[in-house]
MDAnalysis code that builds the backbone (N, CA, C; Angstrom):
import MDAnalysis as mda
import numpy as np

u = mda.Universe.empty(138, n_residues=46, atom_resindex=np.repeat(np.arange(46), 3), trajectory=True)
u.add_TopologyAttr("name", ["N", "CA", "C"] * 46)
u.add_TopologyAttr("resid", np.arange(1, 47))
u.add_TopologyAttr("resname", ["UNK", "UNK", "UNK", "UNK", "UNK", "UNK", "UNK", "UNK", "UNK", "UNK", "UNK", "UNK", "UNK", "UNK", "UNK", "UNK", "UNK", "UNK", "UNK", "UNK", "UNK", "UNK", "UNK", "UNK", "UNK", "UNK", "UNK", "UNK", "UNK", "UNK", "UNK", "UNK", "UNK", "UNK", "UNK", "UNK", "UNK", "UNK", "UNK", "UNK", "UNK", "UNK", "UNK", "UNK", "UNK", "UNK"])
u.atoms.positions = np.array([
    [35.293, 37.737, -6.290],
    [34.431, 38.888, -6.305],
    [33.014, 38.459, -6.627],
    [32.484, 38.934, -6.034],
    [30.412, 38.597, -5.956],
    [30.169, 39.752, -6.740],
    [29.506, 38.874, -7.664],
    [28.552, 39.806, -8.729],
    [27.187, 40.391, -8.190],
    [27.423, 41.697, -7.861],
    [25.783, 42.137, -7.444],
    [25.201, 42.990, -8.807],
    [23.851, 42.553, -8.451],
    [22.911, 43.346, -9.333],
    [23.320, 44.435, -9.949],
    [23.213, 45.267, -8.987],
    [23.388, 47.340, -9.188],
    [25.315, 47.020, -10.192],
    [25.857, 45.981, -9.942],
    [27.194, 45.852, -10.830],
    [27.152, 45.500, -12.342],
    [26.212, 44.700, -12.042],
    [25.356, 44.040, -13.366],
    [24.823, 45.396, -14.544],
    [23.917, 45.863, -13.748],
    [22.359, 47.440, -14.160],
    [23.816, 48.169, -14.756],
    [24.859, 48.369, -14.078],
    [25.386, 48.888, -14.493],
    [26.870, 48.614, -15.801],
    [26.696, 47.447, -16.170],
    [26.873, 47.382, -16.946],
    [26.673, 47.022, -17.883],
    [25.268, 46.456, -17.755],
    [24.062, 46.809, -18.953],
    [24.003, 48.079, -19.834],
    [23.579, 49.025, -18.613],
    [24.030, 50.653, -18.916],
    [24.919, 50.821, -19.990],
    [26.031, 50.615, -19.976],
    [27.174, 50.621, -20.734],
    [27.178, 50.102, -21.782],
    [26.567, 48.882, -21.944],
    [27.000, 48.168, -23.241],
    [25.390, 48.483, -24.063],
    [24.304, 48.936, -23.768],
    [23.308, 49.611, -24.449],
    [23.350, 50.288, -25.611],
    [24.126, 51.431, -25.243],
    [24.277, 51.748, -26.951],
    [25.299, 51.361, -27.795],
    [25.560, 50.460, -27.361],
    [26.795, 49.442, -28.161],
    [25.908, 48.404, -28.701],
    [25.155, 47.998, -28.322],
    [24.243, 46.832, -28.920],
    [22.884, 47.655, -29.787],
    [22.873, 48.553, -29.268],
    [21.554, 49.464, -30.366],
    [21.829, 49.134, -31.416],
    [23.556, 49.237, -32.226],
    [23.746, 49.275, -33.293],
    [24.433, 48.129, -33.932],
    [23.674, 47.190, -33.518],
    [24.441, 45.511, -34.201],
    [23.082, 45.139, -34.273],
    [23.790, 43.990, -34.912],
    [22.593, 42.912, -35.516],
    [21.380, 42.587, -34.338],
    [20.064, 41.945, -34.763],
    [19.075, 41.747, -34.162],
    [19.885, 40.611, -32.676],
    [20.647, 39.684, -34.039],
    [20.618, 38.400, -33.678],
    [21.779, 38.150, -32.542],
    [22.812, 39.428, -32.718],
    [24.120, 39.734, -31.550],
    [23.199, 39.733, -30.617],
    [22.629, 41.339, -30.776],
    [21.906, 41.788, -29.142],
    [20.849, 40.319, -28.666],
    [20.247, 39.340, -28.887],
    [19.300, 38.993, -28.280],
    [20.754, 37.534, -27.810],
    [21.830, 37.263, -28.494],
    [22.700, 36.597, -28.125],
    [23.491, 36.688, -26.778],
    [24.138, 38.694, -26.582],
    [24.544, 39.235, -25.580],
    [23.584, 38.734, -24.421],
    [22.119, 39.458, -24.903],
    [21.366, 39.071, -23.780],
    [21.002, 38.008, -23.217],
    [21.442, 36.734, -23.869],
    [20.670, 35.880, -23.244],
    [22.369, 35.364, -21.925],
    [23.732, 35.833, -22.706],
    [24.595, 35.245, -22.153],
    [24.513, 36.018, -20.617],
    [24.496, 37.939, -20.987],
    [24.321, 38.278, -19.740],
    [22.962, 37.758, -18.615],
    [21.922, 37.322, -19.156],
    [20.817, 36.826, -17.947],
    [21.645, 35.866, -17.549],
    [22.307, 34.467, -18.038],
    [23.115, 33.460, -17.365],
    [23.415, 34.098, -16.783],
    [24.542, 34.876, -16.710],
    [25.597, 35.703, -15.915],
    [24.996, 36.077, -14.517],
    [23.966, 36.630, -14.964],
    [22.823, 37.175, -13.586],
    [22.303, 36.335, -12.780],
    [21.866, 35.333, -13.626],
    [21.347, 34.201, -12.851],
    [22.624, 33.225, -12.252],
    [24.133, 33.065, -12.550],
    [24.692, 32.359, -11.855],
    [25.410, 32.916, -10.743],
    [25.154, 34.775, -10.894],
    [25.432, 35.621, -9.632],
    [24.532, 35.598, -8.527],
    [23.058, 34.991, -8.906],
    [22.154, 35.008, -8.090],
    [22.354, 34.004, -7.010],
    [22.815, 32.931, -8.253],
    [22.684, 31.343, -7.607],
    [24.286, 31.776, -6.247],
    [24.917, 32.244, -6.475],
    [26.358, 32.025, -6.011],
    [26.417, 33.205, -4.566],
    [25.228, 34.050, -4.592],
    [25.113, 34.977, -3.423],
    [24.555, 34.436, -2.235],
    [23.807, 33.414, -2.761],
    [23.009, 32.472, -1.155],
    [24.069, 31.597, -1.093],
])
């Protein structure tokens, strides 16, 4: 299964107010794992 974007946005969406309420240091952790994520869906669509 190919990870597209709008699959991604949307489950960003989702996990948003789940990360509002944790530590500084979770949310900027989540985020950096989901950009990999994005970026190795990017790499894997060409």
């Amino acid at each position: 299964m190919k990870l597209s974007a709008k699959f991604i946005r949307a489950q960003l969406e989702l996990m948003h107010p789940l990360l509002q309420n944790r530590p500084l240091e979770f949310s900027r952790n989540s985020q950096d794992r989901l950009g990999k994520i994005m970026h190795a869906a990017k790499n894997t669509m060409w």
